[in-house]
C-alpha positions in Angstrom: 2.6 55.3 -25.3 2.9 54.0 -22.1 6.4 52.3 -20.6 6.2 49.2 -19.0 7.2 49.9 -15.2 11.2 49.0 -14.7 10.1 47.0 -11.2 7.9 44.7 -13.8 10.5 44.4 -15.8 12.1 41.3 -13.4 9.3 39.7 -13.4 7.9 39.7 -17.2 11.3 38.8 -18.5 11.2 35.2 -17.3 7.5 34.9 -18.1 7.8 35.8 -22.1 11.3 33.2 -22.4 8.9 30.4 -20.8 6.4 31.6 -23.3 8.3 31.4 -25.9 9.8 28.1 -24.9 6.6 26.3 -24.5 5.5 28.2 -27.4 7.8 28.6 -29.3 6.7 26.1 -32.4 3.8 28.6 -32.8 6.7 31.1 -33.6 9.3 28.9 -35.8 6.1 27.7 -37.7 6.9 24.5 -39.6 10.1 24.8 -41.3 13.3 23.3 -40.5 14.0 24.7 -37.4 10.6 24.3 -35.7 10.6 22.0 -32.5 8.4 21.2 -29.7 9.7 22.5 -26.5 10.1 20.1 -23.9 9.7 22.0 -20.6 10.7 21.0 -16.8 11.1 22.6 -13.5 12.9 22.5 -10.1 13.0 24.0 -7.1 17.0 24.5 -6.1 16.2 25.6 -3.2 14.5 21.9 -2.0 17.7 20.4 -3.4 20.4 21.6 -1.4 18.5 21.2 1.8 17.1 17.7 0.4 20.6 17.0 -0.2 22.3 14.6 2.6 25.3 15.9 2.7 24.5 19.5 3.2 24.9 20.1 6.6 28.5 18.3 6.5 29.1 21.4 3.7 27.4 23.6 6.2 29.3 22.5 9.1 32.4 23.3 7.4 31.7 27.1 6.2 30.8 28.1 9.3 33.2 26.5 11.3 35.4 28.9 9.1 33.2 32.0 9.7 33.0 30.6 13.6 36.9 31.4 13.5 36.5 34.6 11.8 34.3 35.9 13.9 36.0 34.9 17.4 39.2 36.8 15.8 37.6 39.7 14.9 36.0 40.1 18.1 39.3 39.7 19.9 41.1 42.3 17.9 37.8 44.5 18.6 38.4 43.9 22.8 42.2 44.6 22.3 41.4 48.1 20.6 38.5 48.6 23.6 41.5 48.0 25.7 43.4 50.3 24.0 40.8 52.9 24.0 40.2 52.5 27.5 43.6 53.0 28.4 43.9 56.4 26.6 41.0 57.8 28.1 42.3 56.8 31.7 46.1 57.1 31.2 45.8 60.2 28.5 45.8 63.0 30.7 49.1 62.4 33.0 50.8 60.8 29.7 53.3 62.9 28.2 52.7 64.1 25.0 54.8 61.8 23.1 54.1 58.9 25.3 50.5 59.9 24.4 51.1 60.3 20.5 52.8 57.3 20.4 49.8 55.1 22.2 47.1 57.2 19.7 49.2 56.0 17.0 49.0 52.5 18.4 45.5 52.6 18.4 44.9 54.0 15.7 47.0 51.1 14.1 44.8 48.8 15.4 41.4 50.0 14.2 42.8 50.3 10.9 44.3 46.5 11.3 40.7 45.8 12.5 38.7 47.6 9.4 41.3 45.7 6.7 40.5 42.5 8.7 36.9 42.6 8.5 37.2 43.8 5.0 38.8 41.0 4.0 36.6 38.8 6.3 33.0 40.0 5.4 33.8 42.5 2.1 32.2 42.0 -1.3 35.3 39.8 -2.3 36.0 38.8 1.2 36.6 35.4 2.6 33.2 34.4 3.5 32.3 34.9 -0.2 34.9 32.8 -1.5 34.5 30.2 1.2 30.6 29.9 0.5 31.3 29.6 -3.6 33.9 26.9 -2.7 31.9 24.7 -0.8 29.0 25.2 -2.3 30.8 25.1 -6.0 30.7 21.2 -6.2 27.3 20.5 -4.5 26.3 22.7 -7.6 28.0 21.3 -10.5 26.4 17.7 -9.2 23.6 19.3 -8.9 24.2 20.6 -12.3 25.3 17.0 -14.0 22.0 15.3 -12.7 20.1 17.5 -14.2 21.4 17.2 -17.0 21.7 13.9 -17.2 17.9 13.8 -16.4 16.8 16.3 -19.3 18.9 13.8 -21.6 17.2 10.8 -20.9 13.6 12.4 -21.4 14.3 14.8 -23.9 14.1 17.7 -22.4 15.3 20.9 -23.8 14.7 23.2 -21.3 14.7 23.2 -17.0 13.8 26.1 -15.2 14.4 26.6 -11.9 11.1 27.6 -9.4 12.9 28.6 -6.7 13.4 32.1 -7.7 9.7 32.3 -7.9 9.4 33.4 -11.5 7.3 30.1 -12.4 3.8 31.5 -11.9 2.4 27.8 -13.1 3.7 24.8 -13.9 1.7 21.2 -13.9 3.6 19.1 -10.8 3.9 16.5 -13.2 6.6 18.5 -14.5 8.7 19.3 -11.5 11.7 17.0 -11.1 12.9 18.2 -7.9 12.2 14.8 -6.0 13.8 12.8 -8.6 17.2 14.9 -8.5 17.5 14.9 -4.6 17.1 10.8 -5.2 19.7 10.8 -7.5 21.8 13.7 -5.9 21.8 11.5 -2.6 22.2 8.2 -4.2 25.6 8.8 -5.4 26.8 9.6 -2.0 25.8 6.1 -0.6 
């Protein structure tokens, strides 16, 4: 018996839940719990840059990571400095006066490497910055959605931007009518 490749894997898992959500009365059969699927799409993608107020959310993050950046480039010319110094001033230093300036450097470029860490790391700043401004254009996002799957009676929305939609009719993609909404409350 052959295994199913794990690189398909991504891609098939999406395809049998939509399956089974569109088909999924075929499955239940007609007891009780049997119910026709009511399936829509959108593409998040085309609603946060359809969304009016994105660059304002833009502007912000990387005003922050603007900042960022022109620090850690400043603490990266004060340890050229530094190193720049020991190379010219090394040989006729003493040898303590030339410990203790290593030691100053080396300071620095450890100062520097915990900075950008914390900057640009896996739980660095940047991260959290980008989840906090992007954390309420989401859970709008979110609401409308919702609130649109209520009113039709919806019980499932997928999201195409991820690409795992391989078909859906347009007549079931409600992207244009969240971005309406989404920028309608802002007005």
């Amino acid at each position: 018996m052959r295994s199913v490749r794990p690189s398909v894997l991504p891609i098939l898992v999406p395809i049998v839940l939509a399956l089974l959500a569109v088909g999924g009365t075929a499955f239940l059969g007609d007891g009780a719990y049997a119910q026709e699927a009511r399936v829509a799409f959108v593409d998040s993608e085309k609603i946060v840059d359809g969304y009016n107020r994105i660059n304002e959310v833009r502007a912000s993050y990387q005003a922050d990571v603007k900042a960022w950046n022109d620090e850690a480039q400043g603490r990266k010319r004060e340890i050229d400095l530094l190193e720049s110094e020991l190379e010219k001033q090394g040989p006729g230093l003493s040898d303590e006066k030339l410990r203790e300036k290593e030691q100053d450097y080396q300071k620095k470029v450890s100062e520097y490497e915990s900075f950008v860490q914390s900057i640009w790391g896996p739980n660095g700043l940047v991260v959290q910055r980008n989840e906090e401004v992007l954390r309420p254009v989401i859970k709008r996002i979110q609401t409308i959605v919702g609130e649109i799957a209520e009113e039709r009676g919806l019980n499932l929305i997928l999201d195409a931007a991820d690409g795992n939609i391989l078909y859906a009719d347009p007549s079931l993609d409600l992207t244009a009518e969240v971005i309406q909404r989404l920028n309608g409350t802002d007005q």
